[in-house]
TORVEX-902323 format. One record per residue (C-alpha): x, y, z. Coordinates in steps of 0.001 Angstrom, whole numbers, plus 500000, padded with zeros to 6 digits. Example, Ala and Ser with C-alpha at 12.3 -4.5 7.8 and 13.67 -1.06 7.14 Angstrom:
<rs>
u:512300	v:495500	w:507800
u:513670	v:498940	w:507140
</rs>
This chain:
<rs>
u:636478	v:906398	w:443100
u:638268	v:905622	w:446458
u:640570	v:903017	w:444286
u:641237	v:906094	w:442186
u:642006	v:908353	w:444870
u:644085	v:906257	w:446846
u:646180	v:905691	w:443393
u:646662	v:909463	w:443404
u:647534	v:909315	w:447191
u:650469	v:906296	w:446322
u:651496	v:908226	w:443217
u:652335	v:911315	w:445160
u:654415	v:909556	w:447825
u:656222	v:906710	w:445979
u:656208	v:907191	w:442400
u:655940	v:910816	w:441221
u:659865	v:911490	w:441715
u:660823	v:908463	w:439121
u:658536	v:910795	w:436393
u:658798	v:913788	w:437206
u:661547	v:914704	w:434871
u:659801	v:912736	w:432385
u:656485	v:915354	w:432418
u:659101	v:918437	w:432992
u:660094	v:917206	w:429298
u:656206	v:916800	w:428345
u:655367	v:920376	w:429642
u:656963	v:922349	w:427407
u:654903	v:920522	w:424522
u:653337	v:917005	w:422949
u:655040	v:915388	w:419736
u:653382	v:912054	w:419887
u:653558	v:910003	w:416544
u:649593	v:907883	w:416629
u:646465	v:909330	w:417294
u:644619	v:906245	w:418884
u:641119	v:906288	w:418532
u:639537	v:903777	w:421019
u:636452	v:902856	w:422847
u:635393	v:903827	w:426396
u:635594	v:900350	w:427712
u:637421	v:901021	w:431313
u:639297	v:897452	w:430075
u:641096	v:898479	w:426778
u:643710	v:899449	w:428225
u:646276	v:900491	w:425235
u:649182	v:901731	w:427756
u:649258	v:897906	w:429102
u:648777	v:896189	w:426137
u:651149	v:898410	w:424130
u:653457	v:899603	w:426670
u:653389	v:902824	w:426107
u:654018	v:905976	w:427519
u:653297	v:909643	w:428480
u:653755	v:911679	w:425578
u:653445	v:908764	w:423047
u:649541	v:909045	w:422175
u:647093	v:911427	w:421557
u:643948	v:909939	w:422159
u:639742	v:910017	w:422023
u:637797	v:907458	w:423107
u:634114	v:906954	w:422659
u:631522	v:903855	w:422707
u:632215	v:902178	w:419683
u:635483	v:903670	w:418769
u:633375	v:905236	w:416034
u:634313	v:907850	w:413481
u:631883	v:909927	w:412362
u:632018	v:909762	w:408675
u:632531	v:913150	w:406223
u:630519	v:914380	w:403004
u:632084	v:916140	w:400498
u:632053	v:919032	w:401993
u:633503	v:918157	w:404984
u:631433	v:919625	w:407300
u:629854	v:918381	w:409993
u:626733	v:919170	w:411549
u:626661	v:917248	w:414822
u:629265	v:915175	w:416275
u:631953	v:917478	w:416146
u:634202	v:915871	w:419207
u:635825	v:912898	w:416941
u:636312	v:915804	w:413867
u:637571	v:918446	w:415976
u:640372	v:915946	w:417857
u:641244	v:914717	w:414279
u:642221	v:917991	w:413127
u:644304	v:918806	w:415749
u:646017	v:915655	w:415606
u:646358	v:916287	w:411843
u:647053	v:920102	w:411537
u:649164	v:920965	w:414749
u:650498	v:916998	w:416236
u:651481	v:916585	w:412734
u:651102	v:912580	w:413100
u:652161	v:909980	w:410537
u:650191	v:907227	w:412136
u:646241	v:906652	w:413228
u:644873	v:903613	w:415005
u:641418	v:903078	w:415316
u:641130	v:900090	w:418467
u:638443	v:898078	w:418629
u:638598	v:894959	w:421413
u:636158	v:891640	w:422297
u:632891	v:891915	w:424345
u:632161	v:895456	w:423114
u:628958	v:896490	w:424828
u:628206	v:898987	w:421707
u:628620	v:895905	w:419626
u:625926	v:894149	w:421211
u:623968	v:896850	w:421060
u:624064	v:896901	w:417807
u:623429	v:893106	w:417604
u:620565	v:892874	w:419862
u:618799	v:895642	w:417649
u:619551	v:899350	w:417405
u:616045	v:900509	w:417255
u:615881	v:898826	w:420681
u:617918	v:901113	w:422828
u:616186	v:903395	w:425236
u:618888	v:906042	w:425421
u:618040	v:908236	w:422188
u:621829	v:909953	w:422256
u:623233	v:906216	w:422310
u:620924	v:904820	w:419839
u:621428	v:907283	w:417258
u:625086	v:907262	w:417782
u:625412	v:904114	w:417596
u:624456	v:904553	w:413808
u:628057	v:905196	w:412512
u:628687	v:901121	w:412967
u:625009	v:899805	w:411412
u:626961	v:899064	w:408514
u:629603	v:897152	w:410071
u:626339	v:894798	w:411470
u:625061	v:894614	w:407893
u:628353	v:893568	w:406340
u:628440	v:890758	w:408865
u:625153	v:889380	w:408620
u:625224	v:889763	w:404367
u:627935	v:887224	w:404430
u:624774	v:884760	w:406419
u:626995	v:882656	w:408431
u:624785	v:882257	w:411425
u:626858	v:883931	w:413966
u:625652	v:884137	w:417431
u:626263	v:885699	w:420712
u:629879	v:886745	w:421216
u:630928	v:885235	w:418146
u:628996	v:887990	w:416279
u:629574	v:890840	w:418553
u:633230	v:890081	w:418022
u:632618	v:889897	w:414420
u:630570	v:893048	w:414358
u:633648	v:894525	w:415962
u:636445	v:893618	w:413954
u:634823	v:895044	w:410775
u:633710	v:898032	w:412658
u:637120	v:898856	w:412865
u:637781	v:898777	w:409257
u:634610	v:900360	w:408791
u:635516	v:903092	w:410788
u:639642	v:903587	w:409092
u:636911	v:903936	w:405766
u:635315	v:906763	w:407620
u:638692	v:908273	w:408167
u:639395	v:908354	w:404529
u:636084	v:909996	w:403568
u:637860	v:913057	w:405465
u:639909	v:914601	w:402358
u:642419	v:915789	w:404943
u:643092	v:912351	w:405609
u:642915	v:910739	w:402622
u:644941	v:913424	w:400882
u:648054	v:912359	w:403314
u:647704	v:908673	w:403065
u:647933	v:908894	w:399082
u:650788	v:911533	w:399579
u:652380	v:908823	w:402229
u:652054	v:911233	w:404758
u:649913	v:909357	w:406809
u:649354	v:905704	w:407396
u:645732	v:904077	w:408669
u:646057	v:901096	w:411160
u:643818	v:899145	w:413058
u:643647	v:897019	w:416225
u:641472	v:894682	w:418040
u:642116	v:893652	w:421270
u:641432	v:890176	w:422823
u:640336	v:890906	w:426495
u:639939	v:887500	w:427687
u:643384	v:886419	w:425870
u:644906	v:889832	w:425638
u:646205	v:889183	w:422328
u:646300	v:892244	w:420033
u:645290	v:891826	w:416293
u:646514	v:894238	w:413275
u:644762	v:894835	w:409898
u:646087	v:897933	w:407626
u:644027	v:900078	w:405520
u:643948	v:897769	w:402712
u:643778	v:894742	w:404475
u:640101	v:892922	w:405186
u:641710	v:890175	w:407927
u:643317	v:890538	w:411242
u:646335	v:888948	w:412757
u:647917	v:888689	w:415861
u:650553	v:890385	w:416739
u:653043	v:888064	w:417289
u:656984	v:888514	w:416854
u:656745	v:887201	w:413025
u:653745	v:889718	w:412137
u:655663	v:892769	w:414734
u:658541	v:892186	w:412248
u:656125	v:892188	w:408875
u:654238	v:895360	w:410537
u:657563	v:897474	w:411196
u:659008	v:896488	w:407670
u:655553	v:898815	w:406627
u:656640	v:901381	w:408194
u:659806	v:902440	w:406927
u:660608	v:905621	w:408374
u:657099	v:906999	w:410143
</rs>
């Protein structure tokens, strides 16, 4: 907290004039093209990793970068933070692109690893459900992960298991077949802050380098 405040303090004296025009713009509204859907973890931090900037986001972030997934009717009984920010992102932001963002060392991961049923906290532990599937595609394939090497597994296909969420929302899944909308998701290294890509139809994950940017933009066309 005092690292915090003292940031605010250093903001308002040396740095607030070079942005000020910048929020002047961002005050009169929001037209940011991703809703980034990322986990909690104080060290995934997208607007270093992806240089980005005020006004170019929309973001929620929760432990596990989890989507809660739909039924057919769409409605939801509990959980209603991740729907609600999707449907503003959706039916006012009007955005062509969502990221889901998982990263390395995820602490919901290991939870998940080390044995749902064991965690004290009963609002973690039963949240935590919307990535048990994730754990049981890893461990079906029996190649004796352990330790990080399995959390990290765990996490990559959490993050496709949670753009398969996103498509059990017929909103969503309505725009990506209309091209509307495009599904993308990231992992972050933290230890070698490299930045891996997989698209909605993709089961692997690359890094982001300049020869997969280039292959990644080409995808894009126009959104």
């Amino acid at each position: 907290m005092r690292k915090l405040i003292n940031g605010i303090v250093d903001f308002h004296q040396h740095r607030r004039d070079q942005v000020k025009d910048t929020f002047a713009q961002l005050a009169l509204g929001q037209s940011p093209d991703v809703f980034f859907i990322g986990c909690s973890d104080s060290r995934v931090a997208v607007n270093v990793f992806a240089s980005t900037e005020p006004g170019d986001l929309f973001v929620i972030r929760n432990a596990g970068n989890f989507v809660t997934p739909f039924g057919d009717s769409t409605q939801l009984a509990s959980d209603e933070s991740e729907v609600a920010a999707l449907e503003f992102a959706l039916e006012y932001l009007k955005v062509p692109h969502i990221i889901v963002c998982g990263h390395s060392d995820c602490g919901a991961m290991k939870a998940l690893c080390n044995g749902r049923e064991k965690v004290e906290l009963p609002h973690l532990r039963s949240w935590l459900r919307h990535g048990e599937d994730a754990l049981n595609r890893i461990r079906s394939k029996k190649e004796k992960l352990q330790g990080l090497e399995e959390v990290n597994a765990v996490s990559k296909e959490n993050v496709l298991l949670q753009l398969e969420h996103l498509k059990s929302y017929s909103r969503v899944a309505d725009r990506v077949k209309s091209g509307e909308l495009m599904l993308h998701g990231l992992w972050f290294d933290i230890q070698n802050t490299d930045v891996y890509y997989a698209g909605l139809d993709e089961r692997a994950f690359r890094i982001i380098d300049d020869v997969e940017g280039a292959r990644i933009l080409a995808l894009l066309k126009d959104k």
